[in-house]
C-alpha positions as CSV (number, residue, x, y, z in Angstrom):
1,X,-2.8,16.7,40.6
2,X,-3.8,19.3,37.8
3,X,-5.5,18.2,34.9
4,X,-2.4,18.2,32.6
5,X,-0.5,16.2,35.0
6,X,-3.2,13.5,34.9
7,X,-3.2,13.6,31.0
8,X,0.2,13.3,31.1
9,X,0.4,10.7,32.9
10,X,-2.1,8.2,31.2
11,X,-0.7,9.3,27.6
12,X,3.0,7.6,29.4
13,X,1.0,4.7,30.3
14,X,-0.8,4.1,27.4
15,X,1.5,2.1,25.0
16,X,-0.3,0.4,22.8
17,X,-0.3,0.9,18.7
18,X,-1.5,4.2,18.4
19,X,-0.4,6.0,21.4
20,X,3.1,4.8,19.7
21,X,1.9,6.2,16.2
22,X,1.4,9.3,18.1
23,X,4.9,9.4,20.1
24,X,6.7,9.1,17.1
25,X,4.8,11.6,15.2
26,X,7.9,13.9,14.3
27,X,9.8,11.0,13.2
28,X,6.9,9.9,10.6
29,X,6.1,13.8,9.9
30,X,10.1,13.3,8.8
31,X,9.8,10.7,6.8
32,X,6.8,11.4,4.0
33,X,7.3,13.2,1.1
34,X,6.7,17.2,0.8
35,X,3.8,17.0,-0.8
36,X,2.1,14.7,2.0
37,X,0.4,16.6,4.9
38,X,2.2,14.9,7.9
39,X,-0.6,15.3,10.0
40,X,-3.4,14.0,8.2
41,X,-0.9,11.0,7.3
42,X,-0.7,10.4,11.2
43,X,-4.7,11.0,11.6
44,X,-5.2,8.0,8.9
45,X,-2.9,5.8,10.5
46,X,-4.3,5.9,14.1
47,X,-7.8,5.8,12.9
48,X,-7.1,2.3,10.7
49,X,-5.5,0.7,13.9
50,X,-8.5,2.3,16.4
51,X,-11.0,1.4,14.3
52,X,-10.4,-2.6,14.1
53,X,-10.3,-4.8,17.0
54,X,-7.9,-7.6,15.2
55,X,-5.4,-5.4,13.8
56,X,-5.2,-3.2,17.2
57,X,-4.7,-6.9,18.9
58,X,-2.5,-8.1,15.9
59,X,-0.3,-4.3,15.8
60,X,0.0,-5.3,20.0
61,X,1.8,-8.4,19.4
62,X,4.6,-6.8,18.2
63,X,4.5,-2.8,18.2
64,X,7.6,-2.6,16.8
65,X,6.7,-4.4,13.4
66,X,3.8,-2.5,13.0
67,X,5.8,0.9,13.5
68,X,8.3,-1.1,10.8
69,X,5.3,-1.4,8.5
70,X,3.9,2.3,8.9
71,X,7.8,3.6,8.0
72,X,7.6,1.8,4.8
73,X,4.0,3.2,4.2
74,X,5.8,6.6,5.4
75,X,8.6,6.5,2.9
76,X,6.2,5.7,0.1
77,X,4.4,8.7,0.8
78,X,0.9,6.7,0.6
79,X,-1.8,6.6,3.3
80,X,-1.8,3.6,5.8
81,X,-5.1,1.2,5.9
82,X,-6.7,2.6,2.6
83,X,-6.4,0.9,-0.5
84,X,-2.7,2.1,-1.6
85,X,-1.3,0.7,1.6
86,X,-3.2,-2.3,3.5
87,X,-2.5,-3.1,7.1
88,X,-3.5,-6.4,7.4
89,X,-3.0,-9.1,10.3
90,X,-0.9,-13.0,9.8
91,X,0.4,-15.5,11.8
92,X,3.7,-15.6,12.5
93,X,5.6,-18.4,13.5
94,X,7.6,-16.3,15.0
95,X,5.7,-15.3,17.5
96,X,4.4,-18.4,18.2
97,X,1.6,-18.3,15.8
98,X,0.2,-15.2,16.7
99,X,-1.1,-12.4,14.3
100,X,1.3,-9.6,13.3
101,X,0.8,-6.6,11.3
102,X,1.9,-7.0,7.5
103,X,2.0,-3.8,5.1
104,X,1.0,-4.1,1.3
105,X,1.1,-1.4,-1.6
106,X,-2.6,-2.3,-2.9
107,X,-3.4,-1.4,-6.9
108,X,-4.3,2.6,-5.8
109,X,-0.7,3.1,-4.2
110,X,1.0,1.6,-7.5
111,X,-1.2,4.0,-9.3
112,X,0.2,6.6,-6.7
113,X,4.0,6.0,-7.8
114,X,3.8,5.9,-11.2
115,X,2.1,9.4,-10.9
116,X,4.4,10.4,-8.6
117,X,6.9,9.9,-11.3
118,X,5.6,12.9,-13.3
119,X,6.0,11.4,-16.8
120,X,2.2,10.4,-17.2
121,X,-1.1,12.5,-17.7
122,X,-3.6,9.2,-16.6
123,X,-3.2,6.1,-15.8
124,X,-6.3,3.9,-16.6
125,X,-7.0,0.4,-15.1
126,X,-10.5,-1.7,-15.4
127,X,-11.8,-4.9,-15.0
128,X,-13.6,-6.1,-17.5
129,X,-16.7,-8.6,-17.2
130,X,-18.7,-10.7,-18.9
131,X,-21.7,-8.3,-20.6
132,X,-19.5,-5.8,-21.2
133,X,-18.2,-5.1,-24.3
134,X,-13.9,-5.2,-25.0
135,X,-12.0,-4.6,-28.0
136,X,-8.2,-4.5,-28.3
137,X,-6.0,-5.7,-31.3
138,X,-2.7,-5.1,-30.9
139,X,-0.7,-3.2,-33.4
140,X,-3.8,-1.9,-35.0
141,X,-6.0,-0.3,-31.7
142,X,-3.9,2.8,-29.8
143,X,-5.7,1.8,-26.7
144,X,-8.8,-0.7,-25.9
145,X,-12.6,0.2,-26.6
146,X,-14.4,-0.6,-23.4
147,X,-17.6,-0.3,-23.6
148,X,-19.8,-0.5,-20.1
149,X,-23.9,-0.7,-19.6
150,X,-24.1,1.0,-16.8
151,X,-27.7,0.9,-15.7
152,X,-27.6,-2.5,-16.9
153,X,-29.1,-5.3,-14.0
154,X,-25.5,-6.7,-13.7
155,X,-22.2,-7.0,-15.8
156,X,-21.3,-10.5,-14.6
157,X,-18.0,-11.7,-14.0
158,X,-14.7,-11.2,-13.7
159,X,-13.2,-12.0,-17.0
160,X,-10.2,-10.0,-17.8
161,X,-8.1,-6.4,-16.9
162,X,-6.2,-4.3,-18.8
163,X,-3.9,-1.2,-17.6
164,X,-2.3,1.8,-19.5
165,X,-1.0,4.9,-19.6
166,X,-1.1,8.4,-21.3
167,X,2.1,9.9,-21.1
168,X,2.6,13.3,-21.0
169,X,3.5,13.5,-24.8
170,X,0.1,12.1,-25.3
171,X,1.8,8.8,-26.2
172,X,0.4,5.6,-25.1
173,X,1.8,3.3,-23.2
174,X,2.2,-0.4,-23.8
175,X,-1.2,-1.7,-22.8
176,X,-1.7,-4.7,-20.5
177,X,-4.4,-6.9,-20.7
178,X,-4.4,-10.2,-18.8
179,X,-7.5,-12.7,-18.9
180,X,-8.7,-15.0,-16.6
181,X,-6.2,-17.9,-16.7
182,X,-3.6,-15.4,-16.5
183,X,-4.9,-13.7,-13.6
184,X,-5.4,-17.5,-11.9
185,X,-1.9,-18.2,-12.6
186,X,-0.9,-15.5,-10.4
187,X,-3.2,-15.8,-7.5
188,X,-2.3,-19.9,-7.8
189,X,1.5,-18.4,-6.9
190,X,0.6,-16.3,-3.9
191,X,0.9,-17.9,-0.6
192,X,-1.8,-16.2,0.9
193,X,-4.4,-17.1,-1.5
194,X,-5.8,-19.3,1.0
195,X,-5.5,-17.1,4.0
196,X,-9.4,-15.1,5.7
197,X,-7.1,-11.8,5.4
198,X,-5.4,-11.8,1.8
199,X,-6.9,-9.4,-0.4
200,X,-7.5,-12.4,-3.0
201,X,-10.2,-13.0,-0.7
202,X,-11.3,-10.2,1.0
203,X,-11.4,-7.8,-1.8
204,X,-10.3,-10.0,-5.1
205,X,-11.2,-6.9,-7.6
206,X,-8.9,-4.8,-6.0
207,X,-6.2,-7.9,-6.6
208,X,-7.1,-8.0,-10.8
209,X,-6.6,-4.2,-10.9
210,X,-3.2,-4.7,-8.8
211,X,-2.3,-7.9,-11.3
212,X,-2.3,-5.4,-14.0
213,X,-0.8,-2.2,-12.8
214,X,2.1,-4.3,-11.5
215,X,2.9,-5.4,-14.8
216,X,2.2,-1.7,-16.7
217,X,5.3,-1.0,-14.1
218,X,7.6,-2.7,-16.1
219,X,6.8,-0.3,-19.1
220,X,6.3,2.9,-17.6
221,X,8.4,5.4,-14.9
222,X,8.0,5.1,-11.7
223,X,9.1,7.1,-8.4
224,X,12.2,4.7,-7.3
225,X,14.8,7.3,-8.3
226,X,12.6,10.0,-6.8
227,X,12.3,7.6,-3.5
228,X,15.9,7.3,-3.0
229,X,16.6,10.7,-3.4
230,X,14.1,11.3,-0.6
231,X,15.6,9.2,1.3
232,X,19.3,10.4,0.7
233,X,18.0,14.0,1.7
234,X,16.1,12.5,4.9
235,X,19.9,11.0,6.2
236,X,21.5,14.2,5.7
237,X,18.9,16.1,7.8
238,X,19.0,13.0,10.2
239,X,22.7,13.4,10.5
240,X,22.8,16.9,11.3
241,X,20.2,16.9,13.8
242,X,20.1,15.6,17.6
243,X,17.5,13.3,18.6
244,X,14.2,15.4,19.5
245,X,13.4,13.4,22.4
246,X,14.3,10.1,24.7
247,X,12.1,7.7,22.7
248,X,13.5,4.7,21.4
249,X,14.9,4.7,17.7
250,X,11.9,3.4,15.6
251,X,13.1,-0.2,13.8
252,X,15.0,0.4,10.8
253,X,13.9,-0.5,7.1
254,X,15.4,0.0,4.1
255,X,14.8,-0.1,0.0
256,X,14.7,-4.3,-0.2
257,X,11.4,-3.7,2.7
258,X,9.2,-1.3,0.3
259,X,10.2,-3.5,-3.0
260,X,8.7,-6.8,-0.7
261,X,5.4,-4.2,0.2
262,X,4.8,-3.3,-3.5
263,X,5.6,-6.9,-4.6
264,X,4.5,-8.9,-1.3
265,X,1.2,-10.3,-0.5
266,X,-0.2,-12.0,2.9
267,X,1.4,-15.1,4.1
268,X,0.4,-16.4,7.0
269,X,2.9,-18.4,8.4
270,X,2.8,-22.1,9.6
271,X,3.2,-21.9,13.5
């Protein structure tokens, strides 16, 4: 038995999370936008899933979620286990309590699609804690004064966050600033706030920045017309085109799955 052969032969046995990211490889290569280099896209999601022992197990559970939840990272065009898409394990009491993998846009991969939508020059969010220094007054100020010590010892807590954007016109956006309550209030109607994998926890920063770019989408363009019209052209070349090999069709998903991965946060369910 050659070499080759041998290869061959373990890559067919090997099924696992991302021997599957890397049989479908054409099919997610398919699916990202034009401007996303296919195979560094693949490279980022095989190293996220290799490179943690709970998602690998949770991904395992149920291989075809997990290749559900890298479509919708696909589609979006953003880059699986970073910051603009998490992979993150829950329970499921669907599969009898065991971890799954769940896929959420994090602040970064909002960030991502309201660039994408070509109408703005920057888009600035910040936290803001307690020694720094914040001034915003609305009608008067264009755009909040923040001012930052940054060789200070330490800037304290968490007290507010704010998000704009400069629009290609130079015009400024509405701004968003939400304090502390506000930002409670939002974490207190999360399911997950409780769960050892919900960002809120792991990485609540990242969750304040999020809280305020999700609301600055309301007020400024987005990439949801320029999403569908990826995905209208993706059908037609789907359509005219024979299936490139014997594997099994990946799960579907559609529009409603990427609105629940922007919106959605980490629930883990009650077994």
């Amino acid at each position: 038995m050659t070499e080759n052969t041998i290869t061959s032969a373990i890559a067919v046995r090997d099924t696992g999370p991302a021997a599957q990211i890397e049989a479908y490889r054409d099919e997610y290569a398919a699916l990202v936008p034009s401007h996303i280099n296919a195979d560094q896209w693949v490279r980022l999601a095989v190293g996220a899933i290799r490179g943690n022992q709970d998602l690998e197990q949770a991904a395992r559970n149920d291989v075809g979620v997990f290749l559900r939840e890298l479509k919708t990272a696909a589609r979006l065009g953003l880059e699986p286990g970073t910051e603009q898409f998490y992979l993150t394990p829950r329970k499921s009491k669907a599969h009898g309590g065991r971890k799954i993998i769940k896929g959420i846009v994090g602040y970064q991969g909002i960030v991502e699609l309201i660039y994408r939508a070509g109408a703005v020059s920057s888009v600035i969010v910040e936290v803001v804690r307690t020694d720094d220094t914040f001034r915003y007054v609305i009608g008067r100020d264009g755009k909040p004064v923040h001012e930052i010590d940054w060789f200070g010892p330490d800037r304290g807590d968490m007290v507010g966050v704010y998000a704009y954007a400069v629009m290609k016109d130079g015009a400024t956006s509405k701004v968003v600033v939400l304090n502390r309550q506000q930002v409670a209030a939002i974490r207190a109607k999360s399911d997950s706030k409780n769960s050892e994998y919900s960002p809120w926890n792991t990485n609540p920063e990242s969750m304040w920045l999020k809280s305020a770019v999700r609301q600055l989408m309301k007020w400024v363009p987005t990439s949801a017309e320029y999403k569908r019209e990826q995905l209208r052209a993706q059908a037609e070349v789907a359509a005219e085109q024979p299936p490139a090999s014997e594997l099994p069709p990946m799960p579907t998903v559609d529009l409603a799955d990427e609105d629940e991965a922007i919106d959605g946060e980490i629930v883990d369910e009650e077994a």
